[in-house]
C-alpha positions as CSV (number, residue, x, y, z in Angstrom):
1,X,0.0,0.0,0.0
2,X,1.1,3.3,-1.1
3,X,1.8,6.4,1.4
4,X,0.6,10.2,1.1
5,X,4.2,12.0,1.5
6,X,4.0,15.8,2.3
7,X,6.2,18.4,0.5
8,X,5.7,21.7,3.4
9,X,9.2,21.5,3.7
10,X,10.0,21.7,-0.4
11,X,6.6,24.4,-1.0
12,X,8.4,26.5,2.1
13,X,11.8,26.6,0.6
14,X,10.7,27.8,-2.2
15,X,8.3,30.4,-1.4
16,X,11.8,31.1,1.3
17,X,8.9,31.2,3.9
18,X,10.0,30.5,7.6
19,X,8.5,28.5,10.2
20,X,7.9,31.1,12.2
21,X,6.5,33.3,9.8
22,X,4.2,30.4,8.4
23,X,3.1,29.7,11.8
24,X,2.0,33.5,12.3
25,X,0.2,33.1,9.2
26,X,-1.6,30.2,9.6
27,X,-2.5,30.1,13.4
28,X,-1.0,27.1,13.6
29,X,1.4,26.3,16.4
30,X,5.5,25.9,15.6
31,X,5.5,22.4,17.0
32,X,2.5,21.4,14.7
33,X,3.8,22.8,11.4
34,X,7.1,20.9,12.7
35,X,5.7,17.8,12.7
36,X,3.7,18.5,9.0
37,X,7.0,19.6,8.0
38,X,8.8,16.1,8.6
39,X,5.8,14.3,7.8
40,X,5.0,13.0,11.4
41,X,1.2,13.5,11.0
42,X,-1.3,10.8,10.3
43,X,-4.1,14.0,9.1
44,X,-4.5,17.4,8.5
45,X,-7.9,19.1,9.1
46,X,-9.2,21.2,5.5
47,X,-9.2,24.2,7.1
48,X,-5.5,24.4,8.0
49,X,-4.8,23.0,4.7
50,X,-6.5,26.0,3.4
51,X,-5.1,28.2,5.5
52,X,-1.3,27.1,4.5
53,X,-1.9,27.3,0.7
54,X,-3.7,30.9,1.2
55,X,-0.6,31.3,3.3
56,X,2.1,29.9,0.8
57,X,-0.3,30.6,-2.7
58,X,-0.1,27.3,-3.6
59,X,-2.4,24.2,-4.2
60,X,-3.2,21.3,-1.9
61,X,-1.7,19.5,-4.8
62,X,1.7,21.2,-4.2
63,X,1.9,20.1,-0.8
64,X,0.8,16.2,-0.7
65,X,2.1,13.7,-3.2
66,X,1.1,10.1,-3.2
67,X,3.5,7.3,-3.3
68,X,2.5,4.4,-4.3
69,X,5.8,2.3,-3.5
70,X,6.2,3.8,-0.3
71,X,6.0,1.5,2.9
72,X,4.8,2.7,6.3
């Protein structure tokens, strides 16, 4: 079975956006993003997704990426 992978990190570099500065945006605590960051989440409510990509201009799409090959 495959594995959603999240790309915060990758969508963060690019847009040269810092934790901090994301976490002022969003509402959304350091620790929190921290752990969305290294992918140590199991789910993510809509309205913080919605929140990061009004935050970051970007699509959910830009931020999770399915693997199929990936293990758990």
């Amino acid at each position: 079975m495959g594995k959603i992978i999240l790309r915060l990190d990758r969508v963060m570099a690019d847009r040269k956006v810092s934790l901090k500065e994301l976490s002022d945006k969003v509402g959304v605590s350091n620790v929190n993003l921290s752990k969305m960051k290294t992918g140590k989440i199991s789910a993510i409510r809509f309205s913080t997704l919605e929140a990061i990509c009004n935050a970051l201009d970007c699509q959910p799409g830009d931020l999770l990426e399915y693997d199929p090959d990936a293990v758990e």
